[in-house]
PDB file of N, CA, C and O in Angstrom:
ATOM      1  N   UNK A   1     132.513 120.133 121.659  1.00  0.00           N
ATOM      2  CA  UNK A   1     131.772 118.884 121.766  1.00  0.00           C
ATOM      3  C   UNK A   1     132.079 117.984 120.576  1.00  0.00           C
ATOM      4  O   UNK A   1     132.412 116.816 120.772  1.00  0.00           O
ATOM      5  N   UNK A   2     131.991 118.419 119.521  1.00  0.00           N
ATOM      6  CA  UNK A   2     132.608 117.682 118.243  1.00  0.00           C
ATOM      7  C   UNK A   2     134.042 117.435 118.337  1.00  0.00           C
ATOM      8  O   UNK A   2     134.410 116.700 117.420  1.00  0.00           O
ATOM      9  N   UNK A   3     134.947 117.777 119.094  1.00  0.00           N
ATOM     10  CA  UNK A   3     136.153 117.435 118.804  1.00  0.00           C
ATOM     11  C   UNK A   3     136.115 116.380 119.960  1.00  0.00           C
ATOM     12  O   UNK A   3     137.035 115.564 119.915  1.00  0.00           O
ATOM     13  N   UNK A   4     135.283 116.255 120.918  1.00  0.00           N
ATOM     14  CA  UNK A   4     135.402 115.334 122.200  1.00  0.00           C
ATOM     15  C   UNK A   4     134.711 113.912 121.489  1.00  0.00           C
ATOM     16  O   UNK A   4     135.390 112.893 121.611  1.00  0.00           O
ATOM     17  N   UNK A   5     133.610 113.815 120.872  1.00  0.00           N
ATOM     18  CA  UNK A   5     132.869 112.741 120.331  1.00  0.00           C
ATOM     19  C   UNK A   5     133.943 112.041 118.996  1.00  0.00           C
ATOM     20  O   UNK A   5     133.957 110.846 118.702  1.00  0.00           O
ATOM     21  N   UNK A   6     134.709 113.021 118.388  1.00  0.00           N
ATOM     22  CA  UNK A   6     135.658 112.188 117.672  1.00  0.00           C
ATOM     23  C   UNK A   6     136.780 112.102 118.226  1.00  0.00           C
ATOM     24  O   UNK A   6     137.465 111.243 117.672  1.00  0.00           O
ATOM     25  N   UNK A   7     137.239 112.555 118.992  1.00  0.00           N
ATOM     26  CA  UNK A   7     138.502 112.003 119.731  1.00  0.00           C
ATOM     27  C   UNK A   7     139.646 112.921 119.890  1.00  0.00           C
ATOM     28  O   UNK A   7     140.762 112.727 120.371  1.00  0.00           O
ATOM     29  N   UNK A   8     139.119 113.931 119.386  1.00  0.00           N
ATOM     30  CA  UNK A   8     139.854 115.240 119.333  1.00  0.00           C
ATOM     31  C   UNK A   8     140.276 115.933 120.170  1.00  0.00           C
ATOM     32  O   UNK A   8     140.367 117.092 119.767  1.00  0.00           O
ATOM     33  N   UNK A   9     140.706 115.747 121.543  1.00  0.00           N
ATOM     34  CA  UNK A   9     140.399 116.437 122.562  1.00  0.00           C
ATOM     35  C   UNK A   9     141.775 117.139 123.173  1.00  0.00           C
ATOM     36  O   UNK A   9     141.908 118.038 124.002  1.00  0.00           O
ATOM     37  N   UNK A  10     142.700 116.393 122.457  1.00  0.00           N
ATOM     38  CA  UNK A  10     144.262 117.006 123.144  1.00  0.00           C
ATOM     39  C   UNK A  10     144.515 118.846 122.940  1.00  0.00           C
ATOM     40  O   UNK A  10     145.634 119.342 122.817  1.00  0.00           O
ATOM     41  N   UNK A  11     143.655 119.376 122.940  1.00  0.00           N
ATOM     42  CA  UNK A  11     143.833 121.079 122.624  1.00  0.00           C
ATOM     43  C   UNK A  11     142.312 121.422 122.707  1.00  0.00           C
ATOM     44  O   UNK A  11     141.279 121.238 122.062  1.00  0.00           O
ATOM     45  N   UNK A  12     142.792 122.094 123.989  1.00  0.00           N
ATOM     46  CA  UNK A  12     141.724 122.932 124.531  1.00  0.00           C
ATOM     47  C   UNK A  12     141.107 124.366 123.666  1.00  0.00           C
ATOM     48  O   UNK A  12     141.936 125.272 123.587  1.00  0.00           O
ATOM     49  N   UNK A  13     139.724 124.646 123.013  1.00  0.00           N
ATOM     50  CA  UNK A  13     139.442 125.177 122.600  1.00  0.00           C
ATOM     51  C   UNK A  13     139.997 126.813 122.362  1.00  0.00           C
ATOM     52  O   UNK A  13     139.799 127.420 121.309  1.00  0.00           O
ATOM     53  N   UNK A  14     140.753 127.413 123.593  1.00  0.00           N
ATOM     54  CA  UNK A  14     141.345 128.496 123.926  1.00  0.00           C
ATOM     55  C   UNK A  14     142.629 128.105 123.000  1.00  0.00           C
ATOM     56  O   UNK A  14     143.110 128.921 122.214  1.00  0.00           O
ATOM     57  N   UNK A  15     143.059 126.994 123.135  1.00  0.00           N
ATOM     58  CA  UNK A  15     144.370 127.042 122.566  1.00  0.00           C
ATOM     59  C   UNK A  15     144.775 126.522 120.851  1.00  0.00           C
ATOM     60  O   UNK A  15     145.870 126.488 120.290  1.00  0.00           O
ATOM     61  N   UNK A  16     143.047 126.063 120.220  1.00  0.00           N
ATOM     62  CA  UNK A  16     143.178 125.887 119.247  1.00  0.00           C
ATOM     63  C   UNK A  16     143.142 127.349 118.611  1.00  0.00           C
ATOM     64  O   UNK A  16     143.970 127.817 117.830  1.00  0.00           O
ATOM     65  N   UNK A  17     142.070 127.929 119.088  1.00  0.00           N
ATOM     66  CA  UNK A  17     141.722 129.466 118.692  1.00  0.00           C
ATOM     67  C   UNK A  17     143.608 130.082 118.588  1.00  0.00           C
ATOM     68  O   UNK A  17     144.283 130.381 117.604  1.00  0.00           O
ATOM     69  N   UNK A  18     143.885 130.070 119.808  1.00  0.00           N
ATOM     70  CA  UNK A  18     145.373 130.782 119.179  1.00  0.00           C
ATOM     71  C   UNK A  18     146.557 130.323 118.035  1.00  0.00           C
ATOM     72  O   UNK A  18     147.351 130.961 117.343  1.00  0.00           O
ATOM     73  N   UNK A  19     146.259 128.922 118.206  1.00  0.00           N
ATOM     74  CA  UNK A  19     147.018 128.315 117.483  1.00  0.00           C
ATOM     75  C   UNK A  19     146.146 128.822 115.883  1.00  0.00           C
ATOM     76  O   UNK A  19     146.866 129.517 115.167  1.00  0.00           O
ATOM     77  N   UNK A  20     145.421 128.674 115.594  1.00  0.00           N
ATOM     78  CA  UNK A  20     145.035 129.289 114.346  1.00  0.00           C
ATOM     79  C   UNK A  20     145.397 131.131 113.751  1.00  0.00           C
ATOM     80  O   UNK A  20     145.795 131.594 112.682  1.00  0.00           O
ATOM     81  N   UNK A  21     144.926 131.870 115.356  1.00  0.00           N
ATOM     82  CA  UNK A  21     145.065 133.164 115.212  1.00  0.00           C
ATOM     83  C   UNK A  21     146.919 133.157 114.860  1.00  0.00           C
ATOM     84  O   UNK A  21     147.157 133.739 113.801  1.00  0.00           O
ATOM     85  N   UNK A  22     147.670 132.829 115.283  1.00  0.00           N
ATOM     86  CA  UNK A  22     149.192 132.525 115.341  1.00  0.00           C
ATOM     87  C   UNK A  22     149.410 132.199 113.426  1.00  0.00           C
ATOM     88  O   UNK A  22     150.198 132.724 112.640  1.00  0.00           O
ATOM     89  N   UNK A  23     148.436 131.224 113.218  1.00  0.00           N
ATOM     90  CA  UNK A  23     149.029 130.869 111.750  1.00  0.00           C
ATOM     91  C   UNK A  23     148.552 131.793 111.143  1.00  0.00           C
ATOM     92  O   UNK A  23     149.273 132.298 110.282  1.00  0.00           O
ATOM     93  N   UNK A  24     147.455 132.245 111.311  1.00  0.00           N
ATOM     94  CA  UNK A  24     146.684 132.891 109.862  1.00  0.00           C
ATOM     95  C   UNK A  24     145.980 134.291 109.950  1.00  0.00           C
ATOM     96  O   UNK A  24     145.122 134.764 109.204  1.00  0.00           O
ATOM     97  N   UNK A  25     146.629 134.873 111.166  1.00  0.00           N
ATOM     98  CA  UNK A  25     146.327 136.735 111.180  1.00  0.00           C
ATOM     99  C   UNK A  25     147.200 137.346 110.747  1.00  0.00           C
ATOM    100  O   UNK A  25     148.012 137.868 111.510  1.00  0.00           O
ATOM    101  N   UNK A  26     147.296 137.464 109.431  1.00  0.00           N
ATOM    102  CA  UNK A  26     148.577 138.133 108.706  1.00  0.00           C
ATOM    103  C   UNK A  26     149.119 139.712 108.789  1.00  0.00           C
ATOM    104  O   UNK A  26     150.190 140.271 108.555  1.00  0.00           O
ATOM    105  N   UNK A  27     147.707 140.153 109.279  1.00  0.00           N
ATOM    106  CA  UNK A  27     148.338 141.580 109.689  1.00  0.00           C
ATOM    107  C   UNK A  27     148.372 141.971 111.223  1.00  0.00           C
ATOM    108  O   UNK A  27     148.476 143.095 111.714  1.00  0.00           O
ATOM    109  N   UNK A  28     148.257 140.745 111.847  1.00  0.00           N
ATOM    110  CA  UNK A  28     148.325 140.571 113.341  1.00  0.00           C
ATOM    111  C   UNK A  28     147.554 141.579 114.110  1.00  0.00           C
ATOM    112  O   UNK A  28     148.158 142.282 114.921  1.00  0.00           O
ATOM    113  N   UNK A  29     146.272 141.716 113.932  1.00  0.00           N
ATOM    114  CA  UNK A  29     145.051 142.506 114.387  1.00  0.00           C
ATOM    115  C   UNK A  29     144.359 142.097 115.722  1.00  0.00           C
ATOM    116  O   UNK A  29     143.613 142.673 116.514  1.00  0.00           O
ATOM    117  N   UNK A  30     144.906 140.890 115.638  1.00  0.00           N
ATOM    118  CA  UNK A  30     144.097 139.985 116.435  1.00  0.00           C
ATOM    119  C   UNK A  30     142.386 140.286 116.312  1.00  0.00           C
ATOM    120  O   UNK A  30     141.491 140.639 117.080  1.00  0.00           O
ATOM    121  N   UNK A  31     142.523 139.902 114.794  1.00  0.00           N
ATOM    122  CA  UNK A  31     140.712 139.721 113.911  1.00  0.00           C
ATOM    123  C   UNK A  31     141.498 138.929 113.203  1.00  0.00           C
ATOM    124  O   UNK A  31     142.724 138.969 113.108  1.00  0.00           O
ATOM    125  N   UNK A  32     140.183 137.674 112.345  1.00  0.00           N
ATOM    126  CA  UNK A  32     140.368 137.193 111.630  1.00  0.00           C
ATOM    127  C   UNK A  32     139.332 137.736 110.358  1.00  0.00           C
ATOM    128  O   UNK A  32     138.151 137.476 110.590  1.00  0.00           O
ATOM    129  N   UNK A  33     139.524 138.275 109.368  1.00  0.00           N
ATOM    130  CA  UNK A  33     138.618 138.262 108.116  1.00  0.00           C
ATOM    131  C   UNK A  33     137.728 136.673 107.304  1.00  0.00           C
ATOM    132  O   UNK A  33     138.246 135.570 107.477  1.00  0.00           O
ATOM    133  N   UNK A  34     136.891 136.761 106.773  1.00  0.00           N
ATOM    134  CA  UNK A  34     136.841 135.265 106.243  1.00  0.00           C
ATOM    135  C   UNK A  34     138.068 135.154 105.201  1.00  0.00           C
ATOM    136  O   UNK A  34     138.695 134.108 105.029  1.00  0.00           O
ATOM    137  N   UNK A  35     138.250 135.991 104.734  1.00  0.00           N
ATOM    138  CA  UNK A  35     139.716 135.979 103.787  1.00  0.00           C
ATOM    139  C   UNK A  35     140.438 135.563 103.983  1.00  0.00           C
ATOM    140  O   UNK A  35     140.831 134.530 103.440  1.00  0.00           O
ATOM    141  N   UNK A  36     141.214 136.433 105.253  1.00  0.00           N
ATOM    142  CA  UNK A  36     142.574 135.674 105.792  1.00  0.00           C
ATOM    143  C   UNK A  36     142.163 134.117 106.770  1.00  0.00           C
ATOM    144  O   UNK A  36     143.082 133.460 107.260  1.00  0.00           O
ATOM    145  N   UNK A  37     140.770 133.714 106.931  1.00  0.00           N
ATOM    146  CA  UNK A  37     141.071 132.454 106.968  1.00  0.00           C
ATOM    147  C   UNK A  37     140.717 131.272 106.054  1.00  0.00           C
ATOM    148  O   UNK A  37     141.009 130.083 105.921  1.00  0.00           O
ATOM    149  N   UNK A  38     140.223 131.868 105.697  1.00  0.00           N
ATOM    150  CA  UNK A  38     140.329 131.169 103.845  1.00  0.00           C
ATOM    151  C   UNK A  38     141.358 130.596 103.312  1.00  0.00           C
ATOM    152  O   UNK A  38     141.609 129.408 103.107  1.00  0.00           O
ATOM    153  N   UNK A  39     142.197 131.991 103.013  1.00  0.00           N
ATOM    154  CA  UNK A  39     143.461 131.780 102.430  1.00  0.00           C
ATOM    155  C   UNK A  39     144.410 130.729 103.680  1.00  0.00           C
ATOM    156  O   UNK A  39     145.068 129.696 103.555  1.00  0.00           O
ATOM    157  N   UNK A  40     144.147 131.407 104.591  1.00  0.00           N
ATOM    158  CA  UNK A  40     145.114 130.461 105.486  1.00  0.00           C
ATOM    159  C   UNK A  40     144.945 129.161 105.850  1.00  0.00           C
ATOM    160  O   UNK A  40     145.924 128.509 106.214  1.00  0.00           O
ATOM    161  N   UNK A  41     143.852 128.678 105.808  1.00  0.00           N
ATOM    162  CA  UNK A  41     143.732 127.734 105.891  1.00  0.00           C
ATOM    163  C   UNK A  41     144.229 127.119 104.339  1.00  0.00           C
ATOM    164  O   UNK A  41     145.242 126.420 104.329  1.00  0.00           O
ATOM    165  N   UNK A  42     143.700 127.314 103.382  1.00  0.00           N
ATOM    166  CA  UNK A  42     144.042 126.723 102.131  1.00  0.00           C
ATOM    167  C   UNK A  42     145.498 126.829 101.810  1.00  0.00           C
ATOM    168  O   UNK A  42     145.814 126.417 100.693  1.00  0.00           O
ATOM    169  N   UNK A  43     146.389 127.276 102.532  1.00  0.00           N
ATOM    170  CA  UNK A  43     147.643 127.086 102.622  1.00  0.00           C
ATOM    171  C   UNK A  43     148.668 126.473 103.317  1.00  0.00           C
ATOM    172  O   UNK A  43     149.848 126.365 102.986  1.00  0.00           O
ATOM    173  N   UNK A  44     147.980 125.995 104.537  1.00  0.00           N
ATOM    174  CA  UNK A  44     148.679 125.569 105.828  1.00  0.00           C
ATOM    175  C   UNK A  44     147.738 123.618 105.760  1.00  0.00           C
ATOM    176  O   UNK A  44     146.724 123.206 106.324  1.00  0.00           O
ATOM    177  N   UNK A  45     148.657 122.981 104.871  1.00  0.00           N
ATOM    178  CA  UNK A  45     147.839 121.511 105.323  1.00  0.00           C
ATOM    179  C   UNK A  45     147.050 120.828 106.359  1.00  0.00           C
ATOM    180  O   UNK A  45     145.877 120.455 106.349  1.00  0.00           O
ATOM    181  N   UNK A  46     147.892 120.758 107.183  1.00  0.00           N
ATOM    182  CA  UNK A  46     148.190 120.466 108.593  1.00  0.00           C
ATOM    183  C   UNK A  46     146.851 121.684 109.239  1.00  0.00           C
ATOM    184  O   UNK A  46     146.072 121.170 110.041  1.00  0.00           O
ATOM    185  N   UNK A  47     146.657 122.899 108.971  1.00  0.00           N
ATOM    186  CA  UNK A  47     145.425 123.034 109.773  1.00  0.00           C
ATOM    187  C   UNK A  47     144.350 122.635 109.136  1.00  0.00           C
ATOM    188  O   UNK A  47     143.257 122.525 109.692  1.00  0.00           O
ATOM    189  N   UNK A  48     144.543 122.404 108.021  1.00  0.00           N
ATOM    190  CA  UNK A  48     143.365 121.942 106.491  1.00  0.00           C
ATOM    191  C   UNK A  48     142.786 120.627 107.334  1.00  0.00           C
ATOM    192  O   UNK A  48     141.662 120.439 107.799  1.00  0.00           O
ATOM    193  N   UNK A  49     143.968 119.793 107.356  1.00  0.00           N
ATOM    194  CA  UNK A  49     143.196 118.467 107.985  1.00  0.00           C
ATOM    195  C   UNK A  49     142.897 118.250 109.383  1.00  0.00           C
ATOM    196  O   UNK A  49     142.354 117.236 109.823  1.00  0.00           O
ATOM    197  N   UNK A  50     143.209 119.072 109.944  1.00  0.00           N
ATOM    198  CA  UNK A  50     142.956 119.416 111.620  1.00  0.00           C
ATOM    199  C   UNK A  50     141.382 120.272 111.661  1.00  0.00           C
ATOM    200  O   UNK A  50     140.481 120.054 112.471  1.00  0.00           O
ATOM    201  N   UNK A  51     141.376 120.806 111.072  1.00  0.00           N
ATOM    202  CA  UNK A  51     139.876 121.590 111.068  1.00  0.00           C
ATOM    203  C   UNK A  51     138.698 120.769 110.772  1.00  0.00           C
ATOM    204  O   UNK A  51     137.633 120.618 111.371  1.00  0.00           O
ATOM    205  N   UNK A  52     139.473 119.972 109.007  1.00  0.00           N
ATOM    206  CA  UNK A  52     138.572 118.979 108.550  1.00  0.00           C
ATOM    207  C   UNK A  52     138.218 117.831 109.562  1.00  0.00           C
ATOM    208  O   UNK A  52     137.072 117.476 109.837  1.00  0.00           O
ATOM    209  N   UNK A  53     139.519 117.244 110.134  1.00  0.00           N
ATOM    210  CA  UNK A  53     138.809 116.369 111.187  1.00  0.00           C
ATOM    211  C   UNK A  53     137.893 116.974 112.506  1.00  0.00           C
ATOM    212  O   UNK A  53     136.812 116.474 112.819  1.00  0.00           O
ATOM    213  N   UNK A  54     138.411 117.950 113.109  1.00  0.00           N
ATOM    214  CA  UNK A  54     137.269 118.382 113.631  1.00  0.00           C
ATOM    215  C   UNK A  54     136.009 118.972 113.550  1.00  0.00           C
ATOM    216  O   UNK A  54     135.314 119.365 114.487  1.00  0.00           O
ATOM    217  N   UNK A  55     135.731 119.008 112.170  1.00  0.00           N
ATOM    218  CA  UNK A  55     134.382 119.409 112.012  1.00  0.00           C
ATOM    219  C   UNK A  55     133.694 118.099 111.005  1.00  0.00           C
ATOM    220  O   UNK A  55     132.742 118.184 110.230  1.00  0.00           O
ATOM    221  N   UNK A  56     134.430 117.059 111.286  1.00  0.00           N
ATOM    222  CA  UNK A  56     133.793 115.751 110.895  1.00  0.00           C
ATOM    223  C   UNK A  56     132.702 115.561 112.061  1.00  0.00           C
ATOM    224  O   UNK A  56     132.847 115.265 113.247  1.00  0.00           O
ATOM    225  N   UNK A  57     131.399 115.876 111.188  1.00  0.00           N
ATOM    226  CA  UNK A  57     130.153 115.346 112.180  1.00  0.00           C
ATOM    227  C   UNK A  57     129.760 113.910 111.676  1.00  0.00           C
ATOM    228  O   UNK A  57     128.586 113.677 111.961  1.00  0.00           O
ATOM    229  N   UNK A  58     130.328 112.955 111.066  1.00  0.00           N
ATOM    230  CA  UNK A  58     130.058 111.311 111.135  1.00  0.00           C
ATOM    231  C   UNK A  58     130.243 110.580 112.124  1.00  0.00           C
ATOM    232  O   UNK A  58     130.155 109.359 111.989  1.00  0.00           O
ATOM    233  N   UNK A  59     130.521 111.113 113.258  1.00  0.00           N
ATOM    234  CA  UNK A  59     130.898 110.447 114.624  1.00  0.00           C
ATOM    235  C   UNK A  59     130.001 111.217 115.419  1.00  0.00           C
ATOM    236  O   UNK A  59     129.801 110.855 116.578  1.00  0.00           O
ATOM    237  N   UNK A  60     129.440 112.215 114.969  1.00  0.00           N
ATOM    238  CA  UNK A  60     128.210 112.759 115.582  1.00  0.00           C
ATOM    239  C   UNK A  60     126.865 112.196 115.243  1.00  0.00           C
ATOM    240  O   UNK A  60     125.846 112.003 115.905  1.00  0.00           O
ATOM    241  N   UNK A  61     127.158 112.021 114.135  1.00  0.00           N
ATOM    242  CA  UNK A  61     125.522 111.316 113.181  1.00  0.00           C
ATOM    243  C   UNK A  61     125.845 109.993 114.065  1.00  0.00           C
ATOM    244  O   UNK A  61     125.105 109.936 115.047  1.00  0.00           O
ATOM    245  N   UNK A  62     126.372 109.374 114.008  1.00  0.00           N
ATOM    246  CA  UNK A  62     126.482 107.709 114.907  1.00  0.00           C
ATOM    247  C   UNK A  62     126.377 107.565 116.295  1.00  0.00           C
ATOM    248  O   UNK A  62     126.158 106.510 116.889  1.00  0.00           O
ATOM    249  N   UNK A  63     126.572 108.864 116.868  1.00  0.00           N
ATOM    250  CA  UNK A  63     126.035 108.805 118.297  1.00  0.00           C
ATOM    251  C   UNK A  63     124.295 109.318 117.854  1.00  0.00           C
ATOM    252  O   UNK A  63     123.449 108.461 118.111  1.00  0.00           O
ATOM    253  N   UNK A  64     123.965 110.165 117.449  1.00  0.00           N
ATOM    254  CA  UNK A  64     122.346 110.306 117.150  1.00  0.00           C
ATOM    255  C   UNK A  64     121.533 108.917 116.697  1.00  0.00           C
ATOM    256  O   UNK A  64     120.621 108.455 117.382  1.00  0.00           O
ATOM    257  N   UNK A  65     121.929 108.399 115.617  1.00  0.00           N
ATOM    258  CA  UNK A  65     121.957 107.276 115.322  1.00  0.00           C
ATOM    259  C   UNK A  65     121.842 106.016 116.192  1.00  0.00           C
ATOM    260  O   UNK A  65     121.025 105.101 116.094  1.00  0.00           O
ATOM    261  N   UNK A  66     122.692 106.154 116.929  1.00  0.00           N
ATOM    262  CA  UNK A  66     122.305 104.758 117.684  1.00  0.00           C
ATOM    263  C   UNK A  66     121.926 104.729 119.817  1.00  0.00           C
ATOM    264  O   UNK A  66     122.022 103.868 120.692  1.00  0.00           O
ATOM    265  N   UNK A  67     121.472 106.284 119.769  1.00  0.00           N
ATOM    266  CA  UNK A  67     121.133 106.832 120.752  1.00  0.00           C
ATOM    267  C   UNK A  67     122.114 107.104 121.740  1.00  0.00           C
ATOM    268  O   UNK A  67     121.798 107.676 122.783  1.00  0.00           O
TER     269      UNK A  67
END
């Protein structure tokens, strides 16, 4: 829902999930630790600002905001 209210919508939730599990399950468990996504994220830009924009709730506060 947050990625639909900001505009986020070209990757379907199933396929963001893999696309992350793909970058940042380093011992390929198919688990993520908070560690290995910690680290992975803090290494991989591009999901740094992909995450960050989708968990931008200021386009959520402005739909509450103005009903």
């Amino acid at each position: 829902a947050i990625q639909a209210i900001n505009g986020h919508t070209n990757m379907s939730a199933e396929e963001f999930t893999n696309m992350i599990f793909q970058k940042i399950d380093v011992n390929n468990d198919g688990e993520l630790t908070l560690e290995e996504f910690i680290n992975g994220v803090e290494k991989d830009k591009d999901l740094m600002e992909l995450i960050t924009k989708s968990f931008d709730l200021s386009n959520v506060l402005k739909v509450i905001q103005n009903g």
